[in-house]
py3Dmol code that shows the C-alpha trace and the ligand (Angstrom):
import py3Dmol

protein = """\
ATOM      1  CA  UNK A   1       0.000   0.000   0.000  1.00  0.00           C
ATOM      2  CA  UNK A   2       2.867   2.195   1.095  1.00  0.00           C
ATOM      3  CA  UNK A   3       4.192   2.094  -2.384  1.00  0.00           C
ATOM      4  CA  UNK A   4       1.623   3.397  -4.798  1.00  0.00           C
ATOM      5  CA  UNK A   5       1.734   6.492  -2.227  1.00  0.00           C
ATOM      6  CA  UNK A   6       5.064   6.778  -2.707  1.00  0.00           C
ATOM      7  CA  UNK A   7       4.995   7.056  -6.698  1.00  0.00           C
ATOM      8  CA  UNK A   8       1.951   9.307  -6.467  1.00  0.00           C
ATOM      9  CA  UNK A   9       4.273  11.576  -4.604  1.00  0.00           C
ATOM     10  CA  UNK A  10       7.080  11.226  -6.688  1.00  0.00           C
ATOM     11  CA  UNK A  11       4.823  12.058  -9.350  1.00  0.00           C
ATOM     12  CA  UNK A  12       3.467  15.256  -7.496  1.00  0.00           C
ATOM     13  CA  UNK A  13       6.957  16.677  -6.573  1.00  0.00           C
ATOM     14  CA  UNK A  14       8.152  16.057  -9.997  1.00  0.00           C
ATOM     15  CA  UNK A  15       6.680  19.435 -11.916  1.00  0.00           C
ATOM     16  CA  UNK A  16       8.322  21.264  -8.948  1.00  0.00           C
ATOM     17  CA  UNK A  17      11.637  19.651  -9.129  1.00  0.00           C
ATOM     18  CA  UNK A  18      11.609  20.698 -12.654  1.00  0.00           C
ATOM     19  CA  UNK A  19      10.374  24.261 -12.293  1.00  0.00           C
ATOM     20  CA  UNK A  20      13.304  24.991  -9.618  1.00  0.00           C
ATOM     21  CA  UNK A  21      15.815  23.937 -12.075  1.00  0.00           C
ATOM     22  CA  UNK A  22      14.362  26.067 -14.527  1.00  0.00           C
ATOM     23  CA  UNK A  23      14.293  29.239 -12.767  1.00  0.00           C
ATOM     24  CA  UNK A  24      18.123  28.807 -11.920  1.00  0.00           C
ATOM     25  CA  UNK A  25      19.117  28.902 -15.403  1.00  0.00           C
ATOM     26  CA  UNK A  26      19.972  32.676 -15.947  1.00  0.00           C
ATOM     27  CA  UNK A  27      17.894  34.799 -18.210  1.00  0.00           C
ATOM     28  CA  UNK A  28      18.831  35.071 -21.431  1.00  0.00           C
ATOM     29  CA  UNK A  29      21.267  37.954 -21.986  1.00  0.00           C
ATOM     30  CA  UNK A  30      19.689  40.621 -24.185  1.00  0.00           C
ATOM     31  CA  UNK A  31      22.161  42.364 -26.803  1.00  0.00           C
ATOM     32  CA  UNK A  32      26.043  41.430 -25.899  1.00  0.00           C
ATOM     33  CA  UNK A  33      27.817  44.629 -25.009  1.00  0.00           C
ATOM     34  CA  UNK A  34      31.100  44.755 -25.956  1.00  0.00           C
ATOM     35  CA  UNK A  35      34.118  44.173 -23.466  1.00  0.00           C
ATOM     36  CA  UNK A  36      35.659  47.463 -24.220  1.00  0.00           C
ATOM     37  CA  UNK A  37      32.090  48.917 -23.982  1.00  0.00           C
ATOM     38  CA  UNK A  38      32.329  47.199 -20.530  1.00  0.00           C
ATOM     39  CA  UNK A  39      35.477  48.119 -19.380  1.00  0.00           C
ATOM     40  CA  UNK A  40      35.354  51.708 -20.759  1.00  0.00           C
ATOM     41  CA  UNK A  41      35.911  54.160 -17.737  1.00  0.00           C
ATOM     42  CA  UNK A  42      33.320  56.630 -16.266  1.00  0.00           C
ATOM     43  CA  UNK A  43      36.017  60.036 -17.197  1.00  0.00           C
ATOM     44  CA  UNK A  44      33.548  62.116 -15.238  1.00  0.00           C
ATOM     45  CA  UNK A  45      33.216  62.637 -11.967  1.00  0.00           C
ATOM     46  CA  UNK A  46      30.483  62.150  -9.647  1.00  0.00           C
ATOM     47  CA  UNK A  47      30.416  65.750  -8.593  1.00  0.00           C
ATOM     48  CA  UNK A  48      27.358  67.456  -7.020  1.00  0.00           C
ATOM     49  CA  UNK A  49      27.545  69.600 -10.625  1.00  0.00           C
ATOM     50  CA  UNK A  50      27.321  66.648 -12.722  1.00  0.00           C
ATOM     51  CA  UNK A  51      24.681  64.774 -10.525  1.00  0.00           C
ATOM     52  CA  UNK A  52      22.474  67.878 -10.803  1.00  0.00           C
ATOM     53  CA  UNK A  53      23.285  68.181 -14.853  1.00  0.00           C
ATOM     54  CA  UNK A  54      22.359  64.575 -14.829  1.00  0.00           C
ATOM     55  CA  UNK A  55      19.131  65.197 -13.222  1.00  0.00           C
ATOM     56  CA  UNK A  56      17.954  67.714 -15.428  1.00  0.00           C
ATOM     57  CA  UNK A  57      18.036  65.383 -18.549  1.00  0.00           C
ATOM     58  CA  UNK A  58      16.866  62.564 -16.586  1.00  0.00           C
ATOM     59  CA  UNK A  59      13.573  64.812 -15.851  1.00  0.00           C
ATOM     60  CA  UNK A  60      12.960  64.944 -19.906  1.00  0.00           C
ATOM     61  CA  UNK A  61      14.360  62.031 -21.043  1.00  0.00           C
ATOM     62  CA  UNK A  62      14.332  59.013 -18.473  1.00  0.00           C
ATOM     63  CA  UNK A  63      11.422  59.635 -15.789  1.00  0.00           C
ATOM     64  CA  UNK A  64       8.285  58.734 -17.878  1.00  0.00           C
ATOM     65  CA  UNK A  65       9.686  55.282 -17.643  1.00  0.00           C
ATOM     66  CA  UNK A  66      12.126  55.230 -14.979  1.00  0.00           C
ATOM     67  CA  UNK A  67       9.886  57.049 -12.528  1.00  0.00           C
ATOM     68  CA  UNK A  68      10.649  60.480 -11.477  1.00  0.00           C
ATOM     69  CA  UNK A  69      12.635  59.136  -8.304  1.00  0.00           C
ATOM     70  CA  UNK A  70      13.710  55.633  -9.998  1.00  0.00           C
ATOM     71  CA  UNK A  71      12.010  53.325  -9.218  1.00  0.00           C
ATOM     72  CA  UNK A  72      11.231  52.252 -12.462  1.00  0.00           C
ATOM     73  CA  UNK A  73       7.139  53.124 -12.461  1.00  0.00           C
ATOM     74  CA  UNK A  74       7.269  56.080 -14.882  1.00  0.00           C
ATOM     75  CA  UNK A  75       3.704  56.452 -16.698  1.00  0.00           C
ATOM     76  CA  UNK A  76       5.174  54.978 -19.893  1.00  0.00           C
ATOM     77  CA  UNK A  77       6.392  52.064 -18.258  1.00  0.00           C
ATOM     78  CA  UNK A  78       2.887  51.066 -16.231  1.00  0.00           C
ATOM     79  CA  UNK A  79       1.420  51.663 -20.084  1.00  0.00           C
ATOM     80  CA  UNK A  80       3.584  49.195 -21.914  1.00  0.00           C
ATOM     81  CA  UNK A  81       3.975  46.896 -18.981  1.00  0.00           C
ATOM     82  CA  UNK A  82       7.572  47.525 -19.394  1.00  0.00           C
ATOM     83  CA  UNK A  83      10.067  45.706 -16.380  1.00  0.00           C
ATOM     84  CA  UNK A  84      12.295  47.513 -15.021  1.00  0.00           C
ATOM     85  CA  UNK A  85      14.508  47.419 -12.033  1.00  0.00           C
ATOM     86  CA  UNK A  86      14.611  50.134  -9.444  1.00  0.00           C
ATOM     87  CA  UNK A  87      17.282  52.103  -9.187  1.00  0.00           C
ATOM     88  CA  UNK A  88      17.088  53.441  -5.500  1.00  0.00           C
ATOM     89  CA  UNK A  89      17.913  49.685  -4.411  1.00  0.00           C
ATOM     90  CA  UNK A  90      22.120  49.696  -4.987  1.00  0.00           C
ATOM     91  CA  UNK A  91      21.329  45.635  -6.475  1.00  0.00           C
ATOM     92  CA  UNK A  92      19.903  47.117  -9.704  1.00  0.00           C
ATOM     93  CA  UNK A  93      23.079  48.380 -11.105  1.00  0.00           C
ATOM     94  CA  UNK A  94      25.239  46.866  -8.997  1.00  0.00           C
ATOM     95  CA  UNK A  95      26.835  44.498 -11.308  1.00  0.00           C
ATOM     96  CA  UNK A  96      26.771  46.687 -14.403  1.00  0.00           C
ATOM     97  CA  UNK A  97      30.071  48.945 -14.558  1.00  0.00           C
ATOM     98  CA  UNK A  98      29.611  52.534 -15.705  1.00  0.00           C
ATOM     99  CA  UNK A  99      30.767  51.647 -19.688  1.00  0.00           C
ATOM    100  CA  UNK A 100      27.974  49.063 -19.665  1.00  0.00           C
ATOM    101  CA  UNK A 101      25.257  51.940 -18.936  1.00  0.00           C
ATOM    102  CA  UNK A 102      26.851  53.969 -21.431  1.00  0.00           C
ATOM    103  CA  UNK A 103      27.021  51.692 -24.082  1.00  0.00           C
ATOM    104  CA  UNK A 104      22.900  51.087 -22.808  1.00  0.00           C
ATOM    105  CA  UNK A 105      22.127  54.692 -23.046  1.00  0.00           C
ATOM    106  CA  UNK A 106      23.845  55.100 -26.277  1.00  0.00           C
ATOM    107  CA  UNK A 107      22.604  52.149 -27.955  1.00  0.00           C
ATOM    108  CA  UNK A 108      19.848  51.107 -26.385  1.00  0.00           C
ATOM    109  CA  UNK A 109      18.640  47.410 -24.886  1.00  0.00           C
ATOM    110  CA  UNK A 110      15.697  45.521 -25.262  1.00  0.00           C
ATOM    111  CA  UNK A 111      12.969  47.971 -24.676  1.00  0.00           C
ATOM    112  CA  UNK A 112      15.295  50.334 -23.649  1.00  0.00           C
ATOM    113  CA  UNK A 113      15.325  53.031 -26.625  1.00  0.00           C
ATOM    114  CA  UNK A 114      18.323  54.778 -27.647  1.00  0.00           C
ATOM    115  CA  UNK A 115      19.069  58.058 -26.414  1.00  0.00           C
ATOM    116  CA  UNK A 116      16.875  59.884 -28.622  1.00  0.00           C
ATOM    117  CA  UNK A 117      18.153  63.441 -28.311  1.00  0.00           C
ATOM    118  CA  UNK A 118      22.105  63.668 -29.153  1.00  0.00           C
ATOM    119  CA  UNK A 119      23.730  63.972 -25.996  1.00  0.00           C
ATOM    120  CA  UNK A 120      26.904  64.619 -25.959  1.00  0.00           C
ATOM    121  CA  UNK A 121      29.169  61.668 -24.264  1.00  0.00           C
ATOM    122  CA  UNK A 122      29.775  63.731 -20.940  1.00  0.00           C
ATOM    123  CA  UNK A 123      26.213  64.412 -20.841  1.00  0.00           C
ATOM    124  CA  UNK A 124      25.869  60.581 -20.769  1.00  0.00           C
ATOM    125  CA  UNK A 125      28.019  60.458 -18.139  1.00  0.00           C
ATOM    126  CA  UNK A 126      26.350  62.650 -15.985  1.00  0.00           C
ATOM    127  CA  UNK A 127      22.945  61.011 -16.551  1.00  0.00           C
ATOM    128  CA  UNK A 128      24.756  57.686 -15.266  1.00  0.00           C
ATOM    129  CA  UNK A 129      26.418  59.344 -12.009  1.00  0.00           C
ATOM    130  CA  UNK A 130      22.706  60.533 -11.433  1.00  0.00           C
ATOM    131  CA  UNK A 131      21.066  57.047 -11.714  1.00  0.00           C
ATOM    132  CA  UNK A 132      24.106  55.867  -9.891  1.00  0.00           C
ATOM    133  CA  UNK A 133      23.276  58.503  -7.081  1.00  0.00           C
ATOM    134  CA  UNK A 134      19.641  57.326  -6.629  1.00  0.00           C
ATOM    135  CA  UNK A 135      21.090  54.695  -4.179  1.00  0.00           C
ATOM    136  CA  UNK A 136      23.234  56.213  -2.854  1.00  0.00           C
ATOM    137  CA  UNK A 137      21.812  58.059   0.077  1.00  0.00           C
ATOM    138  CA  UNK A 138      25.040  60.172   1.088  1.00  0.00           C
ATOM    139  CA  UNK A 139      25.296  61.589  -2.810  1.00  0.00           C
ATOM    140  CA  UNK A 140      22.078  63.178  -2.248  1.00  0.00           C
TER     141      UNK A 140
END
"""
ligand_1 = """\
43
HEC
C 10.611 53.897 -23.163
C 10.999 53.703 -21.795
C 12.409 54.049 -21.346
C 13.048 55.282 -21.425
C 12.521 56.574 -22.031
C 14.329 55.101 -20.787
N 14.469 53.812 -20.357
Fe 16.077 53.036 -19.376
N 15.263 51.204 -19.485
C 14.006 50.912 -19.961
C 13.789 49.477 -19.872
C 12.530 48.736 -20.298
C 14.987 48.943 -19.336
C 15.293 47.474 -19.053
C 15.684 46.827 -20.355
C 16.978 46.126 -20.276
O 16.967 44.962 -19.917
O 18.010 46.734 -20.552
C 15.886 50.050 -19.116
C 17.165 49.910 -18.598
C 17.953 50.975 -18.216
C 19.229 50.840 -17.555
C 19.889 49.526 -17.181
C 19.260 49.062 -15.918
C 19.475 47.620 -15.636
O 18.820 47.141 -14.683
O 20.229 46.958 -16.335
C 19.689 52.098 -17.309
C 20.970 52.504 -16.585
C 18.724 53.019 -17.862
N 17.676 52.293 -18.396
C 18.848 54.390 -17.825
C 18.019 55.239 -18.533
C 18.263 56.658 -18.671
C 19.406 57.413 -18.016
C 17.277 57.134 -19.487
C 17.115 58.547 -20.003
C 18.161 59.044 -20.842
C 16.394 56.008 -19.837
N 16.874 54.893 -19.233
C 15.269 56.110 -20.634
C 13.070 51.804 -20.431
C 13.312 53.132 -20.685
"""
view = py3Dmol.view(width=600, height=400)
view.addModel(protein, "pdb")
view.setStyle({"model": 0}, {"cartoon": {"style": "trace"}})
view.addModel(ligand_1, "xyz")
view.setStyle({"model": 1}, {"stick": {}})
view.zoomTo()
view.show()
């Protein structure tokens, strides 16, 4: 008797074994940025100037998806049931260097659209110390 119960649970945990296996494979990686993209240095510094430079353009360009204080629940982004990760928690960029959000901003990623104004590269800059400074309570 004690063995049909046993296959009947086998047979129960089995979709769940498989589903945690699944969700450990990692997502698939978007667009491949280049490893000089990701290695290229940030030449600007976080200075109070070039957060607040940042900010500006983030206000046009950034916040109806991004969210006016980051966290990724701008009004275009609730309409096109867009994901994206909040960037007042320092786990959302933390393992992206500073070229890899430049090569995003200038290039775009997934539903991420290119930079659609010409900014010029220090501009980009400054937009990334900004997002950068969204969790990062002291740069405030
Ligand atoms: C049309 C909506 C939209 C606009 C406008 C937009 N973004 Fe994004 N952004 C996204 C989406 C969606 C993602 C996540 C896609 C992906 O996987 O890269 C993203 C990803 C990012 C990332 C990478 C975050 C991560 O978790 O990897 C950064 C940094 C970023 N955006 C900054 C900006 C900045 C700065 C601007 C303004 C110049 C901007 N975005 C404008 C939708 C947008």
């Amino acid at each position: 008797m004690l063995k049909p119960c046993m296959v009947l649970l086998a047979l129960l945990l089995w979709p769940f074994a498989a589903t945690a296996q699944e969700s450990q494979t990692p997502p698939k990686a978007a667009t491949p940025i280049p490893a000089d993209a990701v290695h290229k240095a940030n030449p600007v510094k976080p200075t109070p100037e070039s957060i607040a430079q940042g900010k500006k353009y983030y206000g046009y360009d950034c916040a109806m998806c991004h969210g006016n204080n980051g966290d990724g629940k701008g009004d275009v982004a609730i309409d096109e049931k867009l994901k994206i990760g909040d960037f007042r928690d320092p786990a959302t960029l933390k393992d992206k260097t500073d070229g890899e959000l430049f090569y995003i901003l200038k290039n775009g990623h997934d539903h991420m659209p290119a930079e659609p104004i010409r900014l010029k590269p220090d501009e980009l800059w400054n937009l990334i110390n900004y997002v950068r400074s969204l969790s990062n309570k002291k740069a405030q």
